[in-house]
DRENDO-1510 file (C-alpha; in Angstrom, 1 decimal, always signed):
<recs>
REC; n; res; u; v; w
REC; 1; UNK; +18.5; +30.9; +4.8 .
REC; 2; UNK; +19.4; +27.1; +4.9 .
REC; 3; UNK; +19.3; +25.1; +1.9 .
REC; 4; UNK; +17.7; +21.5; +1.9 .
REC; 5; UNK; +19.7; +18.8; +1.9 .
REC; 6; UNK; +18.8; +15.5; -0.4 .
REC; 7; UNK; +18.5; +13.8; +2.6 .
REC; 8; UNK; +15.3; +16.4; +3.6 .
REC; 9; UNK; +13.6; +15.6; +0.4 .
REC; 10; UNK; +13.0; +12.0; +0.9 .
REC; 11; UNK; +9.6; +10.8; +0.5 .
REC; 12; UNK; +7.4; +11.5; +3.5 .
REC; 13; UNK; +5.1; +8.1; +2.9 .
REC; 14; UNK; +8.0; +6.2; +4.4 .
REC; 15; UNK; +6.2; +3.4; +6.5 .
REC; 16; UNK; +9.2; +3.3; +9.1 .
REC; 17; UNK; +8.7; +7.0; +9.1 .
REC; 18; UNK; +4.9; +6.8; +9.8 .
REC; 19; UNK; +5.4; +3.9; +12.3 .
REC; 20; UNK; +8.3; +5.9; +14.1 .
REC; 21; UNK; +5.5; +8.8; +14.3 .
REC; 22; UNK; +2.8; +6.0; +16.0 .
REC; 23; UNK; +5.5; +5.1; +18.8 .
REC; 24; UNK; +7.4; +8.2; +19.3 .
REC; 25; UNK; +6.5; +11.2; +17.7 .
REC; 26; UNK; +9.2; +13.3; +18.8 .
REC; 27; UNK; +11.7; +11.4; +17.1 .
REC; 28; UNK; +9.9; +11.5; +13.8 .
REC; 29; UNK; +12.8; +12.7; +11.3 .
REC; 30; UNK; +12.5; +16.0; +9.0 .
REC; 31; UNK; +11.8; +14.7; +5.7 .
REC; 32; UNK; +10.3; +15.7; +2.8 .
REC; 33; UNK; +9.0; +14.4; -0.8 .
REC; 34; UNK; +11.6; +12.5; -3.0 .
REC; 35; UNK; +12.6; +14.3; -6.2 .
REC; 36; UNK; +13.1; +10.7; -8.0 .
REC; 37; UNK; +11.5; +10.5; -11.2 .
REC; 38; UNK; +8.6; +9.1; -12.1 .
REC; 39; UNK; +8.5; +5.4; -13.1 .
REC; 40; UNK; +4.9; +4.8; -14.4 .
REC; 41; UNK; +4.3; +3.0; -11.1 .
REC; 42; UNK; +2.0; +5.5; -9.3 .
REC; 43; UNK; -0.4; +4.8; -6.4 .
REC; 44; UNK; -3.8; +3.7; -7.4 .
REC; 45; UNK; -5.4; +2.9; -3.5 .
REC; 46; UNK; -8.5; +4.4; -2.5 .
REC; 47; UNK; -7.8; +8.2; -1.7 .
REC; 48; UNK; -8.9; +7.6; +1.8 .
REC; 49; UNK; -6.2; +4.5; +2.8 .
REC; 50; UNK; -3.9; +7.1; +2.4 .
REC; 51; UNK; -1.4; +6.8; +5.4 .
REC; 52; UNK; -0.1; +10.2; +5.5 .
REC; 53; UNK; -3.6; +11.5; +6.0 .
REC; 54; UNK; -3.3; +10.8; +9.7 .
REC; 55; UNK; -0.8; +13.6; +10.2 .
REC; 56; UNK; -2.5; +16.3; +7.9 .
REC; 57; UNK; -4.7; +19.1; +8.5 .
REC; 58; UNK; -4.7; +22.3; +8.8 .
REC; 59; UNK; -1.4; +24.2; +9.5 .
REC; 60; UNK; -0.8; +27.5; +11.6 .
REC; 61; UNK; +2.6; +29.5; +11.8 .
REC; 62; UNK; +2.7; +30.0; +16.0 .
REC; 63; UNK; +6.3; +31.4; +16.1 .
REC; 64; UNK; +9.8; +30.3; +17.3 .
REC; 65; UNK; +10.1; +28.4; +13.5 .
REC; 66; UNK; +7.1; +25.9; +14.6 .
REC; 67; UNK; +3.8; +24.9; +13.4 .
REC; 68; UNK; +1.2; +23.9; +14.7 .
REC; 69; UNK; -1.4; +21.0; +12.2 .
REC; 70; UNK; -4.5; +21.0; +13.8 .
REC; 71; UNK; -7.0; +18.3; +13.7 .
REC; 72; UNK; -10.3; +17.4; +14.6 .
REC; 73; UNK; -11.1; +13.8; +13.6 .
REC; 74; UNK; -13.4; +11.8; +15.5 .
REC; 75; UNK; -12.5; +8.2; +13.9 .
REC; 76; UNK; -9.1; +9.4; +14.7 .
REC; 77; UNK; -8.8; +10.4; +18.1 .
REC; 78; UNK; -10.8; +13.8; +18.6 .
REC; 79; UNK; -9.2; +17.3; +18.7 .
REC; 80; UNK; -5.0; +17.2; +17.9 .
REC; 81; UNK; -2.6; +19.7; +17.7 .
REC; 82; UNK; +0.5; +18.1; +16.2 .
REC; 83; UNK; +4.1; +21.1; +16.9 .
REC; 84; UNK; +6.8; +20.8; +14.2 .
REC; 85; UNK; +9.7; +22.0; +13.6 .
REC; 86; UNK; +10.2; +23.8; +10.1 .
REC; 87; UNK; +12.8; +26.1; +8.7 .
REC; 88; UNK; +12.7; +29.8; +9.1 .
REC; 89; UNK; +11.4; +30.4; +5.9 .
REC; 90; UNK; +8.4; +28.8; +6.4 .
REC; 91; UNK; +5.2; +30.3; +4.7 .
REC; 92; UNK; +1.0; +29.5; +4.9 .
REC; 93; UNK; +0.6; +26.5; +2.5 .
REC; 94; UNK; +4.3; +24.7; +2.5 .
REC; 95; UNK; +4.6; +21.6; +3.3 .
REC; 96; UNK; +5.3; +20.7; +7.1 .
REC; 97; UNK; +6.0; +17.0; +7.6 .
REC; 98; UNK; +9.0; +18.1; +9.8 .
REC; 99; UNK; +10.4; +16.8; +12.6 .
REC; 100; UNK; +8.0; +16.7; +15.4 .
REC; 101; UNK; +8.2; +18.2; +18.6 .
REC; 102; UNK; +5.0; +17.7; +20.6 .
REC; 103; UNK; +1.1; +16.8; +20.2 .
REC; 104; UNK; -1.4; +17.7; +22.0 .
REC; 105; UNK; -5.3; +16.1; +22.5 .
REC; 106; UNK; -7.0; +14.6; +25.3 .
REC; 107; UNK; -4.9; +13.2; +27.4 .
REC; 108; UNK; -2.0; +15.6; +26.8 .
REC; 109; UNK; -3.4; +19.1; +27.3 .
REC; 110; UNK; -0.3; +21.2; +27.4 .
REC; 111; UNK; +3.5; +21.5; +27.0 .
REC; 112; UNK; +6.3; +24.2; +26.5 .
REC; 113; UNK; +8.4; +24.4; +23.8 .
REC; 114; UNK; +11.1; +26.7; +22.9 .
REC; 115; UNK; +9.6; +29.5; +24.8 .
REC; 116; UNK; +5.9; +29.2; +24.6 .
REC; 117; UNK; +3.4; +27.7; +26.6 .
REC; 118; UNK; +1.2; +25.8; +24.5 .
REC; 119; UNK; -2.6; +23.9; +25.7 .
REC; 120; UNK; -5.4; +22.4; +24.0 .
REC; 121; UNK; -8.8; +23.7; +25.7 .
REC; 122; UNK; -12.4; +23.0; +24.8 .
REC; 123; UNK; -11.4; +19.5; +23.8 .
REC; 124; UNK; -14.3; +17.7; +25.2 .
REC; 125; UNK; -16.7; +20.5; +23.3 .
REC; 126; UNK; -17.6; +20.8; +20.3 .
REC; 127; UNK; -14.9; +24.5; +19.2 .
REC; 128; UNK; -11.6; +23.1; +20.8 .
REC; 129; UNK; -8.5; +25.1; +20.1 .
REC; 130; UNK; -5.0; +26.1; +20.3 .
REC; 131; UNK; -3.5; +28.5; +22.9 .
REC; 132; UNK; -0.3; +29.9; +22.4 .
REC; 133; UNK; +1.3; +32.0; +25.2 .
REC; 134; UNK; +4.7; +34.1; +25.3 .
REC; 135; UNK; +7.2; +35.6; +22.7 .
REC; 136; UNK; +7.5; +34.7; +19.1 .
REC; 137; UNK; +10.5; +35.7; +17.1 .
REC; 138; UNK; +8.4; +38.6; +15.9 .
REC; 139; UNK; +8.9; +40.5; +18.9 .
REC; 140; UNK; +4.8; +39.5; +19.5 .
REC; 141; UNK; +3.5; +38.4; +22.8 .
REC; 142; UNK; +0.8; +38.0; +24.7 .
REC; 143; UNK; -2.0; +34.8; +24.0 .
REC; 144; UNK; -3.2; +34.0; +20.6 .
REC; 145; UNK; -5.4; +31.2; +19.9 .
REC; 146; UNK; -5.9; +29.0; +17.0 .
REC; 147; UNK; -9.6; +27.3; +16.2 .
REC; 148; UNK; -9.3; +24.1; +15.5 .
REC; 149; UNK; -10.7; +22.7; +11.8 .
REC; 150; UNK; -14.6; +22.1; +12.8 .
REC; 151; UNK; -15.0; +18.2; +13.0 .
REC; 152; UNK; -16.3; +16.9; +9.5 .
REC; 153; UNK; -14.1; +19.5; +7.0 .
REC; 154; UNK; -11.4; +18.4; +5.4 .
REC; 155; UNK; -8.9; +19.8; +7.1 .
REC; 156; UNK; -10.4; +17.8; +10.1 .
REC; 157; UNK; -10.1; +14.8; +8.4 .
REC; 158; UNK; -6.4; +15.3; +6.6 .
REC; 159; UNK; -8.2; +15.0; +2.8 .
REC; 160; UNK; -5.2; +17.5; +1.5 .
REC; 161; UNK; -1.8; +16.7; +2.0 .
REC; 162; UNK; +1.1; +18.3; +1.3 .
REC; 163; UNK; +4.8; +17.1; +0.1 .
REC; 164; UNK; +7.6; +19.0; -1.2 .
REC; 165; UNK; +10.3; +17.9; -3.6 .
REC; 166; UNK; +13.1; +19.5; -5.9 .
REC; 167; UNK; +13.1; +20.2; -9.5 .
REC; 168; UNK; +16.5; +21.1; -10.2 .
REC; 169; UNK; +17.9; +24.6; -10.5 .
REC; 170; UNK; +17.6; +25.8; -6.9 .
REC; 171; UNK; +13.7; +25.6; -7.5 .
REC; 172; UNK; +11.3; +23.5; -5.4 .
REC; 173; UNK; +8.0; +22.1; -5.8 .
REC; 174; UNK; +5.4; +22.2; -3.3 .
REC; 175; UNK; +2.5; +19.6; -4.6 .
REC; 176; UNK; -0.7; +19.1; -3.0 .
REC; 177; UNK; -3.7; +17.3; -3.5 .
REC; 178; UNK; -7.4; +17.0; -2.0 .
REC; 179; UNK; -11.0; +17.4; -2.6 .
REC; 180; UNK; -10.3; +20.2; -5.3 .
REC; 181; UNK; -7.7; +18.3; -6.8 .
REC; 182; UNK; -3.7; +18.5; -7.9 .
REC; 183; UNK; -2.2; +21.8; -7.2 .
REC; 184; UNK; +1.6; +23.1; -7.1 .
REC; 185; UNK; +3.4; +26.1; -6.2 .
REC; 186; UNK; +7.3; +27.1; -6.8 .
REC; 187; UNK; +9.6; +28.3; -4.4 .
REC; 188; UNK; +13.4; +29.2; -4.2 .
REC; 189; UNK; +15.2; +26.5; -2.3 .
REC; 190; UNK; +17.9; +28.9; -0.4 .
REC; 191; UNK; +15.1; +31.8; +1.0 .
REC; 192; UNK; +12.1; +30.4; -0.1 .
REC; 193; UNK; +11.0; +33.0; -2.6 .
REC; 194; UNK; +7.8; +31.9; -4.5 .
REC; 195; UNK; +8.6; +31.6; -8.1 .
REC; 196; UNK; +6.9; +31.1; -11.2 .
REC; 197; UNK; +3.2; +31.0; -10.3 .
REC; 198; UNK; +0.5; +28.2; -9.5 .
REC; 199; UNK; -1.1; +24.9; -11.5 .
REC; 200; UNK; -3.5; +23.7; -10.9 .
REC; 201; UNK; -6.9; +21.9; -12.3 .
REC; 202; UNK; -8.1; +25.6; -13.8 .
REC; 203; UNK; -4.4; +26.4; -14.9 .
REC; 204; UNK; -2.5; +23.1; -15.4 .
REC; 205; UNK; +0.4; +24.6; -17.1 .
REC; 206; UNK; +2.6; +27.5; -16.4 .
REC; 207; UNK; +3.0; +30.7; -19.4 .
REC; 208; UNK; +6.3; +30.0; -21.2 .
REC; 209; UNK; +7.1; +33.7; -19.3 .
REC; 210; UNK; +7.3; +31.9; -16.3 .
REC; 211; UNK; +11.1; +30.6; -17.2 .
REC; 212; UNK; +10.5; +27.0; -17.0 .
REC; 213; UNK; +8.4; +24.2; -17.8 .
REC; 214; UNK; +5.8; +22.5; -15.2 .
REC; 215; UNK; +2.6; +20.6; -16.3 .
REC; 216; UNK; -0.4; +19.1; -14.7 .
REC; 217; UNK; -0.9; +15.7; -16.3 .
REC; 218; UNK; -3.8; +14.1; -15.6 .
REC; 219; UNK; -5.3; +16.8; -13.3 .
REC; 220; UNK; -8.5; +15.2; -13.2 .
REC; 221; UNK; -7.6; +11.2; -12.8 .
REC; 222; UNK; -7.0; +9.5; -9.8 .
REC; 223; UNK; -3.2; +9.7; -10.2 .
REC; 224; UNK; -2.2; +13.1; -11.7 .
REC; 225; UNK; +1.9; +14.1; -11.8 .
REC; 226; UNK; +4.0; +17.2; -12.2 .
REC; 227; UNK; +5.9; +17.1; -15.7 .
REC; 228; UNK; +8.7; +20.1; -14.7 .
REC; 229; UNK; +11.9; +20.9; -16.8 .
REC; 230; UNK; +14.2; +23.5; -16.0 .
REC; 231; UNK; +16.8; +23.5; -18.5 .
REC; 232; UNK; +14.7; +24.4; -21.4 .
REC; 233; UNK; +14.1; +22.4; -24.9 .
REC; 234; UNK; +16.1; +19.7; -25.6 .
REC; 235; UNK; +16.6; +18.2; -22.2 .
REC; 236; UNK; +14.2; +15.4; -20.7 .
REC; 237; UNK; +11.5; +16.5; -18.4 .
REC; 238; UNK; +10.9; +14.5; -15.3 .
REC; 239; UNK; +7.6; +14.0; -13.6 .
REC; 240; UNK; +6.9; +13.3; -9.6 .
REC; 241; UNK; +3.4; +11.6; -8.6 .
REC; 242; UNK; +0.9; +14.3; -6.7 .
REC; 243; UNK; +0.3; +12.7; -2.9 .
REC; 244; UNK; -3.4; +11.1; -2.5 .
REC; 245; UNK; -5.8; +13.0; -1.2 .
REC; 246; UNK; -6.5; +11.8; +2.1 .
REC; 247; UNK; -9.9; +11.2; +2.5 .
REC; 248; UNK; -13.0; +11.2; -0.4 .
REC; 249; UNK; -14.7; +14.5; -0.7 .
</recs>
């Protein structure tokens, strides 16, 4: 499985990033969060003027290493269904602010990519969704169809969103945050192996039989971080801002 370079783990807030995604969307980069430490500085603007929120929601595996982030926003266009690229490895609940490939909503209904016939329908009701048509790489076929978020949730709206960013020692960090808070999971950079366990505002810290040291601080202020160490006691910890939430619960 591929590993991610440094260059993949920059921060996906990058305006020109997010302005590149307004113009042309299919040349939007495959980035990632930055793994730079934390400087004191973190964000303190209103949860909902979060930018990235705008290209959240609620992600789908549909085959041929793509995803599908399905949106249902009425102050933000209607029903959207934003294709990405992302690695092989890809599992439910990683990030996916990959490179993008297509989007579909009103006045785009359908399009093809790598194989499979994609369309929007229902978009002018009120239980649009995704229709995905031909082989995936698991040998399944046939049509399968996706509901999109129903307009009003927060995955309609964007409110969690999701970055990813390396802790050192082959180990990434997949943050997110949202209505219920700060949470982070651990995964194997080289197959994507889940390691470690989950924090989160019920378990903010890992057990010490976990291997390696990754804290919650702040899980219930309006700028919480991950505190992580991998090499052990004597060796400074570093700590990575959680994304805003992208909309008020």
């Amino acid at each position: 499985m591929p590993v991610l370079h440094a260059s993949h783990r920059r921060s996906l807030l990058a305006a020109p990033v997010l302005m590149g995604a307004l113009i042309a969307p299919a040349l939007l980069p495959v980035t990632t969060a930055s793994a730079a430490p934390d400087t004191g500085a973190a964000a303190t603007a209103p949860a909902a003027a979060n930018p990235a929120a705008r290209y959240a929601g609620k992600s789908v595996a549909i085959g041929q290493d793509m995803v599908a982030v399905l949106r249902n926003d009425p102050d933000a266009g209607g029903p959207e269904a934003w294709i990405r690229a992302v690695q092989p490895d890809w599992r439910q609940g990683d990030a996916y602010m990959y490179r993008v490939l297509d989007k579909l909503d009103r006045s785009h209904g359908t399009a093809e990519q790598r194989g499979l016939s994609l369309s929007l329908v229902g978009a002018e009701g009120s239980a649009p969704a995704l229709k995905v048509a031909g082989a995936v790489a698991d040998a399944r076929s046939g049509t399968h169809t996706y509901p999109l978020p129903k307009a009003g949730t927060p995955d309609a709206r964007g409110c969690t969103v999701i970055e990813e960013t390396s802790i050192g020692a082959g180990t990434a960090a997949v943050l997110s945050n949202g209505p219920g808070g700060p949470s982070a999971f651990f995964k194997n950079e080289g197959d994507g192996t889940r390691v470690g366990g989950v924090v989160n505002r019920a378990h903010p810290a890992l057990p010490r039989s976990a291997g390696f040291v990754a804290r919650i601080i702040d899980p219930y202020g309006k700028a919480p971080k991950l505190l992580t160490n991998m090499e052990g006691g004597g060796h400074p910890a570093g700590t990575t801002a959680f994304p805003a939430p992208g909309c008020v619960k």
